[in-house]
N, C-alpha and C positions, 0 to 999 in steps of 0.2 A: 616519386609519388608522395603527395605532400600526406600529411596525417590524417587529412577527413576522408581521404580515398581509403586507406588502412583502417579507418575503421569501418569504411563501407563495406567491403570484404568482409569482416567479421561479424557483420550484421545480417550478410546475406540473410532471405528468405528461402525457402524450398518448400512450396508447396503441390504434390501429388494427389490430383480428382481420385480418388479412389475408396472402395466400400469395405475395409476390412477395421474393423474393431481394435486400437489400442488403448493400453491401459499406460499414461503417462509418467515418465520421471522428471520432474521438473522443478522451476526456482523463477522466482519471478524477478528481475534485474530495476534497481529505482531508476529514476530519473539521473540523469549527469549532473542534470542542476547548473548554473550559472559558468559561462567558459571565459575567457578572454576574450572573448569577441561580443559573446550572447549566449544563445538559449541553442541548441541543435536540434533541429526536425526534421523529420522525415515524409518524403513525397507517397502520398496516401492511393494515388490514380495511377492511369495505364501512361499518359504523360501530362504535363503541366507547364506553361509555358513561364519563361521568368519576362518580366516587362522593365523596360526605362523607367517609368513611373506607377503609382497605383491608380491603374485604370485600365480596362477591358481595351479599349481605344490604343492603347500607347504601342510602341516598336519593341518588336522583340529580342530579344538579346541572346538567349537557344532556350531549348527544348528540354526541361527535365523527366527524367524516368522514372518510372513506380522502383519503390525503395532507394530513390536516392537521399543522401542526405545534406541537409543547408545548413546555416548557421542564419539565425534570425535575431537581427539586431535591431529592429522596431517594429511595432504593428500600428495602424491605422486605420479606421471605416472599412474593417473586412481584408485588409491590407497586410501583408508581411515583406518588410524589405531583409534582403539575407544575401549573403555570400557564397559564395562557393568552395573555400575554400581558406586556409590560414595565411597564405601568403598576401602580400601589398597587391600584388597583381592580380587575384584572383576575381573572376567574374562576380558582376552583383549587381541586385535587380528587385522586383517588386514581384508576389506571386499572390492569387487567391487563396487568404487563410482555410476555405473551408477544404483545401483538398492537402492542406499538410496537419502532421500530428507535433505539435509544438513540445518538446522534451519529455515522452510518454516513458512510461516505464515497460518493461520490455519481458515479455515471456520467452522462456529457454527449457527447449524438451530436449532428450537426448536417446529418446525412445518414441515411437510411432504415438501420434496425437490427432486422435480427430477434431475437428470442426464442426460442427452442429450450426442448424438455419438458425433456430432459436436457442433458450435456454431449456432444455429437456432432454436424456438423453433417450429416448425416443422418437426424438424429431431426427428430421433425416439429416446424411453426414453430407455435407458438401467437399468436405477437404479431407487431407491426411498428412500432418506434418512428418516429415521422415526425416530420419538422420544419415540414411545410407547414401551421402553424397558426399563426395571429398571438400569439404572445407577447413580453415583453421577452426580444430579444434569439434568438430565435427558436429559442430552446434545448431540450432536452427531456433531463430529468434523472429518474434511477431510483437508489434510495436501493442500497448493495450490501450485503448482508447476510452474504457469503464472497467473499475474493478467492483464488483458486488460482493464479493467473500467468495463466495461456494462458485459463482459464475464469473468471469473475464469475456468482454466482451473484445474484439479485436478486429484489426483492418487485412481485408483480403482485395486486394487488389480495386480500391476502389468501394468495395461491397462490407460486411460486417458480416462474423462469425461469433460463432460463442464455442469457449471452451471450456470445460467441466474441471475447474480448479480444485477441488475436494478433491480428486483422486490422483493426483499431484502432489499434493501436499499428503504424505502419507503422517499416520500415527507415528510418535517417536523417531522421525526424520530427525537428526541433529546438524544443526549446522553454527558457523561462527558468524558473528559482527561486531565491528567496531563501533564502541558508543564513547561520548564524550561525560566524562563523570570528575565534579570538581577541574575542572578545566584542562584535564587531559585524556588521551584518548587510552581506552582501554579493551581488549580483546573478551568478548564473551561468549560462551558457547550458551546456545537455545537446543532445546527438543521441542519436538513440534506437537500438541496434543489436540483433538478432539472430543470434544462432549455434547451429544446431538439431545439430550431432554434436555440442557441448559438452549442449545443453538447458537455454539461458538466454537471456533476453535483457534489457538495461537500460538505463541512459544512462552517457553518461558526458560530463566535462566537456572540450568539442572544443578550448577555448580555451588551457589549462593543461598538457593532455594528448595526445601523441601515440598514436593507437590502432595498434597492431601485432596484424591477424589471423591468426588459423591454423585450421585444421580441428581441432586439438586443446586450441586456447585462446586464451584474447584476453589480451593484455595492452596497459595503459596506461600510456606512460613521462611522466614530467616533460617536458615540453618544452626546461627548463633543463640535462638529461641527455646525456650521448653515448649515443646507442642502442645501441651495442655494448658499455657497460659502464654501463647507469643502474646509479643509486643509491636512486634514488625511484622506483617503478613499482605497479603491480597487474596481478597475474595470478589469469584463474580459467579452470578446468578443470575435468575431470570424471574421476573413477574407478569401473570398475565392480562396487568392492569398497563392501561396506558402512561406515556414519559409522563404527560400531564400533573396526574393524580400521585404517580409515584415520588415524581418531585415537590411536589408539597406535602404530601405524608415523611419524606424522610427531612426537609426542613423544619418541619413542625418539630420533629425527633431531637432534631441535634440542635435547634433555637434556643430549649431548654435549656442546655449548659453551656454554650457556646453565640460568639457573634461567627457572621459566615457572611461569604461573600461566595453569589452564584456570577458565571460567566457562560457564554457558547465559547464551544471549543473544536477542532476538528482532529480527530485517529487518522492515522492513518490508512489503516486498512479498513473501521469501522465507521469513517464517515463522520457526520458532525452531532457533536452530544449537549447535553448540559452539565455542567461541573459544578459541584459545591466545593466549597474549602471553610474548615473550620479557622477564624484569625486570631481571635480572642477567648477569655472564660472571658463568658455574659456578665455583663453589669461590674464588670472589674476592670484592674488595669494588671491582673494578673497575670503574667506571664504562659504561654502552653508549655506542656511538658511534652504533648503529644499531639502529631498532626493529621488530621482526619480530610481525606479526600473523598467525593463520591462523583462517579461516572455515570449518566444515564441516558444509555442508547436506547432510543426505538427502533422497533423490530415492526415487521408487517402483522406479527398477532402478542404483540405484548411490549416487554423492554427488560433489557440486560441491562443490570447493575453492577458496574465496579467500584468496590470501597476499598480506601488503601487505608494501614494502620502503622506509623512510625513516628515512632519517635524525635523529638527535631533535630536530637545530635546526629541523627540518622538519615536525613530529611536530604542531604546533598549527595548521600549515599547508596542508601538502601532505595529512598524514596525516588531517587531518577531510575533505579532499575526497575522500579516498577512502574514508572512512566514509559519506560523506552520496549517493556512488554506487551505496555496497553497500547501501544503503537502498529502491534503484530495481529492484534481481535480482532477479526472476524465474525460475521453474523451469516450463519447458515442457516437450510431448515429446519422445523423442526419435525 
């Protein structure tokens, strides 16, 4: 059994129609990301045929099944040619992009999980993930096809579900990841927090970082800091003014003593923002001592602002951990 069958096993699905209420444990799995072959995707429908060429028209070559998994090494006009498998021999063909999920990231419950038609948990349940089924590891993974923060939307055999990710993600969950800082890889442990008047919630790293709450925002100081006067911190907050206005009020702010340079950017889990960066003191050839970043996401009634504060000896340090934080933000209700 070559290796995409082994992980096919491990990916199984298991989903039970049924109307009983759970309350989720779970972790959302990234992407694989780029293989030796391509990209890995997963068959979305009940079956999907693979073809000789990309076209409705052409010979068929077999029959793939809901949750199988491909290896998609080109796409083309609606088109995805893919493999079957890692060996020289393995079958390969062309399938309609719209019924696979091209390298999605993957939910993992390990306790009963409902399904919802929509995004509410009032709407009615269609599914029930359950774990009481013998697999390795006894896991039950659903490929995601939209993450919203507070909502995952996800593939059910052809159809779409939403699963209520805020209750999954509990307060003070801790978990590890590896990040790459100054050009090696490094182990760090996150806590997982929530703050619903700001309308976020994320990790952040407990070991590095002192977390300082408020009802109007969080911030995380260096540990290495006086807390009455860090140097190193992140703060995010929320205003109930549009990205628009808030990015040119806080330009205006930092123009004063600074040259800046804005970009669009994309979060991970928050979607795509606009980013200021302080580069220069204004009207000088001055050197920074200190580097000022700001984050500003919209929100459907306002916008969450993250501003980071380090120092540049700090800047390959401190300042990528608190990049690879703002990578965890999420935007929920408020």
């Amino acid at each position: 059994m070559n290796n995409l069958k082994k992980t096919m096993s491990l990916l199984a699905l298991i989903l039970l129609v049924c109307w009983t209420v759970g309350c989720a444990s779970a972790e959302i799995l990234p992407p694989f990301g780029e293989g030796q072959i391509g990209r890995q995707a997963v068959v979305l429908c009940e079956s999907l045929t693979l073809r000789q060429s990309p076209s409705a028209s052409s010979k068929s070559v077999q029959t793939l099944q809901y949750r199988d998994l491909i290896i998609v090494t080109e796409q083309s006009g609606g088109w995805a040619r893919c493999v079957l498998g890692d060996s020289e021999d393995s079958p390969s063909g062309w399938v309609n992009a719209d019924y696979i999920a091209i390298d999605p990231a993957w939910y993992r419950t390990d306790a009963a999980t409902p399904v919802y038609a929509w995004n509410s948990t009032s709407a009615p349940k269609i599914a029930l993930l359950d774990k009481n089924t013998v697999f390795l590891d006894r896991d039950t993974f659903l490929p995601i096809l939209k993450d919203e923060g507070e909502w995952l939307i996800v593939s059910l055999r052809g159809a779409t579900g939403w699963i209520y990710a805020g209750a999954g993600r509990a307060s003070s969950q801790r978990t590890e990841a590896v990040i790459m800082l100054e050009g090696m890889e490094e182990t760090v442990r996150y806590e997982h927090i929530r703050n619903a008047s700001i309308g976020i919630e994320m990790d952040y790293e407990y070991e590095s970082f002192e977390r300082y709450s408020e009802a109007d925002r969080e911030r995380f100081v260096s540990r290495y800091d006086d807390p009455g006067h860090p140097e190193n911190y992140l703060e995010v907050s929320f205003s109930p003014a549009g990205a628009t206005p808030v990015f040119m009020s806080i330009s205006e702010e930092l123009s004063k003593d600074y040259d800046l340079i804005g970009d669009s950017v994309t979060l991970n889990s928050a979607g795509g923002c606009t980013h200021i960066s302080t580069i220069g003191v204004k009207g000088s050839r001055e050197a920074l001592d200190m580097l000022q970043e700001v984050y500003i996401i919209p929100t459907a009634n306002g916008t969450v602002v993250a501003r980071m504060y380090c120092s540049i000896e700090a800047a390959e340090g401190i300042g990528a951990r608190f990049r690879n934080m703002l990578h965890t933000l999420s935007v929920i209700g408020r």
